[in-house]
The first five atom37 places (N, CA, C, CB, O) and aatype in JSON, in Angstrom:
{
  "aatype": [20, 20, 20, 20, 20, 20, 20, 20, 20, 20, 20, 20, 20, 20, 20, 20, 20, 20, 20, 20, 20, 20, 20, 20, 20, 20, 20, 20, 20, 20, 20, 20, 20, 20, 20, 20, 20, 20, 20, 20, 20, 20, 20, 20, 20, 20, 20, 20, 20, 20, 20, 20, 20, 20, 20, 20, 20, 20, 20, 20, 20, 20, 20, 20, 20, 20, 20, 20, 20, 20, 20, 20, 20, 20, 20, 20, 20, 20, 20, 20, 20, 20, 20],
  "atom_mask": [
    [1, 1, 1, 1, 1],
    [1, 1, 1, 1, 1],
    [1, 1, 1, 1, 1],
    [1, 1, 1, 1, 1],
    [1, 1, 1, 1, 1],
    [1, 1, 1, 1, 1],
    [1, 1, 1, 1, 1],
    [1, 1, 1, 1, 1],
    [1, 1, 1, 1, 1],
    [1, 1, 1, 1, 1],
    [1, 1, 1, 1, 1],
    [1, 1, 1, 1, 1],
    [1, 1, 1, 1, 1],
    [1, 1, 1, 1, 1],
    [1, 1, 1, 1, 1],
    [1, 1, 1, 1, 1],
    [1, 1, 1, 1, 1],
    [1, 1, 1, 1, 1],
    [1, 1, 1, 1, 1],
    [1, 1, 1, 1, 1],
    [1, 1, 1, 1, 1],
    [1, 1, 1, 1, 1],
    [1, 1, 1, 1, 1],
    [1, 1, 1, 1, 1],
    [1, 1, 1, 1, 1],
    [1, 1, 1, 1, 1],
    [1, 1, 1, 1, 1],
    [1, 1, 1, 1, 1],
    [1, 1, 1, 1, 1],
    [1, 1, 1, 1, 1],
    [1, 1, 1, 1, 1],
    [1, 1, 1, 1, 1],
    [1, 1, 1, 1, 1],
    [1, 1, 1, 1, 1],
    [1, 1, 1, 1, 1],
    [1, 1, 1, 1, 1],
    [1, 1, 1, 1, 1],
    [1, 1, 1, 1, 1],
    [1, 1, 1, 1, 1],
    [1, 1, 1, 1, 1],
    [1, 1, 1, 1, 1],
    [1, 1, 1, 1, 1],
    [1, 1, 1, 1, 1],
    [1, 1, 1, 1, 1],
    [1, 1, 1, 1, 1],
    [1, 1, 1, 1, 1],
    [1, 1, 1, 1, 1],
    [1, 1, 1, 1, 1],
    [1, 1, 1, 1, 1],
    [1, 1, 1, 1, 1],
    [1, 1, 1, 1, 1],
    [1, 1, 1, 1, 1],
    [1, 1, 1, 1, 1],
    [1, 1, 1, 1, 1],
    [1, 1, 1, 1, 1],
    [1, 1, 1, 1, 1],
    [1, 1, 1, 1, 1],
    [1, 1, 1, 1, 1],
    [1, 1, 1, 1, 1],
    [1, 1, 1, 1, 1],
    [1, 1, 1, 1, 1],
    [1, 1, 1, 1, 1],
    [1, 1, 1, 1, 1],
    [1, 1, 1, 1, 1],
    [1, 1, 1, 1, 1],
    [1, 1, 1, 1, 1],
    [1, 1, 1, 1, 1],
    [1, 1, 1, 1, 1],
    [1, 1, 1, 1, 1],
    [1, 1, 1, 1, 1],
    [1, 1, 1, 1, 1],
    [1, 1, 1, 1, 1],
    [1, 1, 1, 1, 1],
    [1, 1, 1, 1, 1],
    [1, 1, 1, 1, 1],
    [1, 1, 1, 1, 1],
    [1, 1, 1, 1, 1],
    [1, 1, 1, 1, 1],
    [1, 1, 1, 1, 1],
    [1, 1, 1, 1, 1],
    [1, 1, 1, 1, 1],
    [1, 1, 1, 1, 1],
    [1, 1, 1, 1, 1]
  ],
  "atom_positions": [
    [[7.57, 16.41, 7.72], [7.45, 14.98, 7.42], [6.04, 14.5, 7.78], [8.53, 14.16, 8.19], [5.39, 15.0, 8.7]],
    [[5.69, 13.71, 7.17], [4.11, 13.11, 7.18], [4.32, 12.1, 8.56], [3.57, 12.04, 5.43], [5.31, 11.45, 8.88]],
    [[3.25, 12.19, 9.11], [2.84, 11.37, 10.07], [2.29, 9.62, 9.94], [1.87, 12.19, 10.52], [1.68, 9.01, 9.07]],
    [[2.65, 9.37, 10.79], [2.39, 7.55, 10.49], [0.46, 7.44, 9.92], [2.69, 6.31, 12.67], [0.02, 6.64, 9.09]],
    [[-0.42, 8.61, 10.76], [-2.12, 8.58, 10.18], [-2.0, 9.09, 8.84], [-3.36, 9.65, 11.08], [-2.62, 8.5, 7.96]],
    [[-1.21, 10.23, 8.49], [-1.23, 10.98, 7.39], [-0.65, 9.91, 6.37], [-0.43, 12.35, 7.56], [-1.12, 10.03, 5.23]],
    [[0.2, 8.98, 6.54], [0.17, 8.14, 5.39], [-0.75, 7.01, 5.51], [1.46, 7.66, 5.12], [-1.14, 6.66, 4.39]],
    [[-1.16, 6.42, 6.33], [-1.94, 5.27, 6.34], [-3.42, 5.67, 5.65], [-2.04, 4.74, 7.89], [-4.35, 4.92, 5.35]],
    [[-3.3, 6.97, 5.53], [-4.96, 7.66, 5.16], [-4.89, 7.76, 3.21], [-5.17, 9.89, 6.14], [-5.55, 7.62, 2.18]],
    [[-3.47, 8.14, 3.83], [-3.06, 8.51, 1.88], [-3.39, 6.48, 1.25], [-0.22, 9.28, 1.54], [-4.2, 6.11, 0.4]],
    [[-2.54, 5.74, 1.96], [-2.44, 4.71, 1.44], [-3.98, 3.72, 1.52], [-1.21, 4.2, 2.08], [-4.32, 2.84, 0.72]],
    [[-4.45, 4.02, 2.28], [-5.94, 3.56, 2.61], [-7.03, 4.33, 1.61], [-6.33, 3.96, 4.3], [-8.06, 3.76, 1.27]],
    [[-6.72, 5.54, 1.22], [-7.68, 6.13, 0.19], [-6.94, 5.73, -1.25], [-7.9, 7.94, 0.42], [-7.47, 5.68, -2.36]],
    [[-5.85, 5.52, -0.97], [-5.37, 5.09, -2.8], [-6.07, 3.43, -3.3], [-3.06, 4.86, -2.93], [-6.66, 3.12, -4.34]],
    [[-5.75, 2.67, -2.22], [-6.2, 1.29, -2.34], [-7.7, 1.26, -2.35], [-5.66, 0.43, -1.2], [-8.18, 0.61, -3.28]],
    [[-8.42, 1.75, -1.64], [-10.04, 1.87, -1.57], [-10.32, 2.31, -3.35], [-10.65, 3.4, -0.18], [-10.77, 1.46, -4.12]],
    [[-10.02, 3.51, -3.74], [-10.07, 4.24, -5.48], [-9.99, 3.07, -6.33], [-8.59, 5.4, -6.01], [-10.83, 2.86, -7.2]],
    [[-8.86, 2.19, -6.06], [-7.94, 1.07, -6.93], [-8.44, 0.04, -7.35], [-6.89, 0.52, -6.32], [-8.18, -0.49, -8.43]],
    [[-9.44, -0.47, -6.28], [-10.03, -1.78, -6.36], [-11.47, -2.08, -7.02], [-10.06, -2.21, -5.05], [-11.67, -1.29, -7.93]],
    [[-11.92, -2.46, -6.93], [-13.72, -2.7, -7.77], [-14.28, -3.61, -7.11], [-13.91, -3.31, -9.49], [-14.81, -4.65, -7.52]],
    [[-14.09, -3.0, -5.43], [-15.21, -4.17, -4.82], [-15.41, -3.54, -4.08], [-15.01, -5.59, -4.33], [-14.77, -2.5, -3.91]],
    [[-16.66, -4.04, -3.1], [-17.4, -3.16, -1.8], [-16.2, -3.2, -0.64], [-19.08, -4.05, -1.11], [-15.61, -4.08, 0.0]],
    [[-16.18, -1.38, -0.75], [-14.99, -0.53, -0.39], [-15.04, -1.45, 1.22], [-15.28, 1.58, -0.45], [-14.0, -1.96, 1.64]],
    [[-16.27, -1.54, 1.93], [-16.89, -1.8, 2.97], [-15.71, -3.0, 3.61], [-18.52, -2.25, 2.61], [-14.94, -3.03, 4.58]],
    [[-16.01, -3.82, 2.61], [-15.08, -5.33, 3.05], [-13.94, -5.27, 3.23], [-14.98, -6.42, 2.16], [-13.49, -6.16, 3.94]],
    [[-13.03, -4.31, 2.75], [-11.55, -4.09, 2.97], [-11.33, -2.94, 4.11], [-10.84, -3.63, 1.54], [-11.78, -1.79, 4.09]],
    [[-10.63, -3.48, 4.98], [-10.06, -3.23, 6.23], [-8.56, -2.81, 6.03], [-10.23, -4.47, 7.15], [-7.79, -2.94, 5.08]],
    [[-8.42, -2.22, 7.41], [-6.67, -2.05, 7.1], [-6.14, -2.83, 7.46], [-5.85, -1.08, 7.58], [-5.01, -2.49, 7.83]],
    [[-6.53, -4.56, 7.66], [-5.66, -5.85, 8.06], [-6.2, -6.89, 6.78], [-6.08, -6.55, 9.92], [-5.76, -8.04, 6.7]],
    [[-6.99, -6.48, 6.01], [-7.01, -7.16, 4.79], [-6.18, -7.58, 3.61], [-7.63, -6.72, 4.4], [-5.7, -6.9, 2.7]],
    [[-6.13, -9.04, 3.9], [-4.75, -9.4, 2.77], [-5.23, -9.17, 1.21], [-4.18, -11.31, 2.89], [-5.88, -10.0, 0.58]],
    [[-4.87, -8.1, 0.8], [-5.15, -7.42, -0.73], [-4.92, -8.22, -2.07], [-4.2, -6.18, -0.92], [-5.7, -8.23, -3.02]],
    [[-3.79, -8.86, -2.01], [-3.57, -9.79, -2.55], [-3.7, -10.98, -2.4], [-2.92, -9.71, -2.71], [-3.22, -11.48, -3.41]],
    [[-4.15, -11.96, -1.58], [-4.49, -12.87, -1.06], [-6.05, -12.86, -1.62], [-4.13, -12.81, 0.37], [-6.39, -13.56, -2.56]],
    [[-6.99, -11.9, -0.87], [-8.32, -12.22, -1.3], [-8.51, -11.57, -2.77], [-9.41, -11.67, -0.22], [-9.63, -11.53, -3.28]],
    [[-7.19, -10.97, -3.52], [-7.92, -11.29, -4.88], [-8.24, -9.21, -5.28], [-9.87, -12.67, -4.49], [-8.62, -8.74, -6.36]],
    [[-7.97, -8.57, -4.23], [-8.34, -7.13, -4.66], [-7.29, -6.63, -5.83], [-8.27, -6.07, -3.29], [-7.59, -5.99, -6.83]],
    [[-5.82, -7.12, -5.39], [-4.83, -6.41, -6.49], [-4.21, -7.55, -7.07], [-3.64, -5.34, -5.88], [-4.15, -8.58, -6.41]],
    [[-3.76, -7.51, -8.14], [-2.9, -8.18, -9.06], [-1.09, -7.93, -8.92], [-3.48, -7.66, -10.5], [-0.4, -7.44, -8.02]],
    [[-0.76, -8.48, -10.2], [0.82, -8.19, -10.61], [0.41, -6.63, -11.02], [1.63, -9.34, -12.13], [0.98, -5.55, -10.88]],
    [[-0.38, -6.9, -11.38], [-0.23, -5.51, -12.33], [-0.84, -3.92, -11.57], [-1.31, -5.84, -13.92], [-0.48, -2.76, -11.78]],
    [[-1.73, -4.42, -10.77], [-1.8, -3.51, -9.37], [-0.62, -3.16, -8.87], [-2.45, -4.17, -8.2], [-0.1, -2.05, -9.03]],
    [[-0.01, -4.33, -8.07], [1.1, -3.73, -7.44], [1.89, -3.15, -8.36], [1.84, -4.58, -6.69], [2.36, -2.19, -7.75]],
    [[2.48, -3.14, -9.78], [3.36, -2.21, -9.82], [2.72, -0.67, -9.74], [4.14, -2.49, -11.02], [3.39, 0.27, -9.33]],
    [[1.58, -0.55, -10.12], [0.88, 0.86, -10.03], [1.1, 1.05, -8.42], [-0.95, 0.89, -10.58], [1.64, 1.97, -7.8]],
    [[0.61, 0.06, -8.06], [0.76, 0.65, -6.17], [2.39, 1.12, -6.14], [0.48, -1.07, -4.58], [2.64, 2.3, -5.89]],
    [[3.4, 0.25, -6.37], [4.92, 1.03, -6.38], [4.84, 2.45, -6.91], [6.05, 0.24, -7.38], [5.54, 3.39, -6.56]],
    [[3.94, 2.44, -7.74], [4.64, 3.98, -8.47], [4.03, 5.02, -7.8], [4.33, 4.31, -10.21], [4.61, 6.1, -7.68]],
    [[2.63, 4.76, -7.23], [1.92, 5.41, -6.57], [3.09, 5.72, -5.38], [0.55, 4.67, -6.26], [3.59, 6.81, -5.09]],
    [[3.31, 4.59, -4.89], [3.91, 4.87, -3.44], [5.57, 5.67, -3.66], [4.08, 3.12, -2.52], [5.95, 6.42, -2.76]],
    [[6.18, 5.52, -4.49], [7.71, 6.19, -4.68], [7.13, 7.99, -5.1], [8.86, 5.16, -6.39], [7.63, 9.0, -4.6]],
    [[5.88, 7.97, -6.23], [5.67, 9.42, -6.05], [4.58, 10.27, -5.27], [5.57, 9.81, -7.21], [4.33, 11.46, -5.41]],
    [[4.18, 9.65, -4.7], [2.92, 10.29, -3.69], [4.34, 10.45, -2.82], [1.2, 9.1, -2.94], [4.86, 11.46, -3.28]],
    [[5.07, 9.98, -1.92], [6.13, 9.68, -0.23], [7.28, 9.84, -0.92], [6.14, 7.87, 0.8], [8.15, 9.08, -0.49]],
    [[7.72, 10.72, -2.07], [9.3, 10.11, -2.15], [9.94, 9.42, -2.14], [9.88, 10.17, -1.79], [11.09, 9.86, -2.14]],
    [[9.82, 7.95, -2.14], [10.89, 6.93, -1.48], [11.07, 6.33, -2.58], [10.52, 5.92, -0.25], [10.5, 6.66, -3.61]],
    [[12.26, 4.93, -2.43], [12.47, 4.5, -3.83], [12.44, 3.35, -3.36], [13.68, 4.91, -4.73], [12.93, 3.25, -2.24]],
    [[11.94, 2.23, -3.91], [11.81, 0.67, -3.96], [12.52, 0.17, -4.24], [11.12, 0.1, -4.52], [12.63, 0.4, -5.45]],
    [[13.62, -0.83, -3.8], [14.53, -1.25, -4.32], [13.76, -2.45, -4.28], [15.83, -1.07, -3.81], [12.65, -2.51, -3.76]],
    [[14.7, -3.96, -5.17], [14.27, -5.39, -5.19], [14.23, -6.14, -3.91], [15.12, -6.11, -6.04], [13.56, -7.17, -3.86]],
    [[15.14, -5.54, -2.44], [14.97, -6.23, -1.55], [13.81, -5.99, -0.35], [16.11, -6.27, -1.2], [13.54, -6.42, 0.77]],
    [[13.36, -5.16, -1.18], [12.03, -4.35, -0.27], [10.9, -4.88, -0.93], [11.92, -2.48, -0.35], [9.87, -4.61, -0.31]],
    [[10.67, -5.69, -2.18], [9.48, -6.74, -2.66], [9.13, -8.0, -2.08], [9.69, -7.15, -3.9], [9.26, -9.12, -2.57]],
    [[8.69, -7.66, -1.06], [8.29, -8.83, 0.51], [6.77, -8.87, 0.09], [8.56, -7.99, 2.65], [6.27, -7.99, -0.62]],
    [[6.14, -9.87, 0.55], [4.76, -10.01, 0.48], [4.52, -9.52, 1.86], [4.2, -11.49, 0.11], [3.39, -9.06, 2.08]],
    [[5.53, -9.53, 3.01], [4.76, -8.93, 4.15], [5.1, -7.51, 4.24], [5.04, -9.62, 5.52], [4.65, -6.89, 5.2]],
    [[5.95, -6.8, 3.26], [5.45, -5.32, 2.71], [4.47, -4.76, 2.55], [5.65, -5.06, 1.81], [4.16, -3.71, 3.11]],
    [[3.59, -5.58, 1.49], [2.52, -5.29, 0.74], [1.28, -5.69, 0.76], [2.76, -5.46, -0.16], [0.37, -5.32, 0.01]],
    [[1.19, -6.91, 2.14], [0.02, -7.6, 1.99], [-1.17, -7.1, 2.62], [0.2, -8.79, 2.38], [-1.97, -8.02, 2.77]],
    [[-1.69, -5.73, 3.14], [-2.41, -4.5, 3.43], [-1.9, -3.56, 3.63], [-3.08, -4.48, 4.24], [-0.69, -3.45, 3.86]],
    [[-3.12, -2.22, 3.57], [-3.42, -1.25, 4.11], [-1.67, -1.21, 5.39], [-5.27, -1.49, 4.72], [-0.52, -0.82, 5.17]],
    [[-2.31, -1.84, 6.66], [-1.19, -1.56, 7.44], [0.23, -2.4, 7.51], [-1.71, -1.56, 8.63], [0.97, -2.51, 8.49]],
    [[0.39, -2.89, 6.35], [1.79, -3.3, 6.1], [2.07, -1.9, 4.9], [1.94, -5.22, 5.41], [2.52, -0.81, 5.23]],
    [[1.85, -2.11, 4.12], [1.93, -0.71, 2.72], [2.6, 0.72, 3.98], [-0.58, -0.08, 1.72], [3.67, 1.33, 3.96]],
    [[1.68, 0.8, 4.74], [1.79, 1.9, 5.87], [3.14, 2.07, 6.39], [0.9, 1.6, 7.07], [4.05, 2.89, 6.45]],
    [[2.76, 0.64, 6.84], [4.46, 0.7, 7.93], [5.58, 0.8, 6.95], [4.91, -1.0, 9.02], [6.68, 1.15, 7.39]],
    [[5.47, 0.57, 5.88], [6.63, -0.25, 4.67], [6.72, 1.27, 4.39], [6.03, -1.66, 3.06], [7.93, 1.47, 4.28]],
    [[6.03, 2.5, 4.21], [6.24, 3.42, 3.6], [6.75, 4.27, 4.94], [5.06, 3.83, 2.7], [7.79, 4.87, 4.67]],
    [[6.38, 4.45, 6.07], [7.31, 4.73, 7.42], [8.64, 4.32, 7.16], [6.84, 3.93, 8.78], [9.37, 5.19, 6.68]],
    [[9.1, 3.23, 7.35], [10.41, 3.0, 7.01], [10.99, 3.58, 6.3], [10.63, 2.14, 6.7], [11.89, 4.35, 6.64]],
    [[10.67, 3.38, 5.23], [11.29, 3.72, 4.13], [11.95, 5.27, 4.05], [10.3, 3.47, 3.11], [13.0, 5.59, 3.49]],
    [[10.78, 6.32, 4.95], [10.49, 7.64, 4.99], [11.41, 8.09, 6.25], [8.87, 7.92, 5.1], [11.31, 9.22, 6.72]],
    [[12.54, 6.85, 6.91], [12.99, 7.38, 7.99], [14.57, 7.26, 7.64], [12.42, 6.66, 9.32], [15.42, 7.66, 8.43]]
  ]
}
């Protein structure tokens, strides 16, 4: 089983690839959606990314904005999920 760094690294290098802004400014407490890095249409790529990179499956009650709103929410959200 992957480790809590081993995914935060996976999920921190997928989001860094994803976006089109200076990689520099985004942190792993940066609200992604808030300042404008991902869309509607991001996040569903981020879901699909995240169910087939970790196995896990997304259901509708797991579409929280405090799921998804960085790096270390995405992280923790994919821990859970993975336990």
């Amino acid at each position: 089983m992957e480790n809590d760094s081993i995914i935060k690294e996976k999920v921190k290098n997928y989001v860094l690839q994803a976006v089109y802004a200076d990689k520099e400014k985004i942190k792993d407490v940066t609200l992604i959606f808030k300042e404008g890095y991902f869309d509607s249409m991001g996040f569903m790529v981020l879901i699909s990314f995240l169910e087939e990179e970790f196995g896990i499956k997304t259901n509708d009650n797991d579409l929280l904005e405090e799921n998804f709103e960085s790096i270390n929410a995405i992280s923790d959200f994919v821990t859970r999920k993975k336990q």
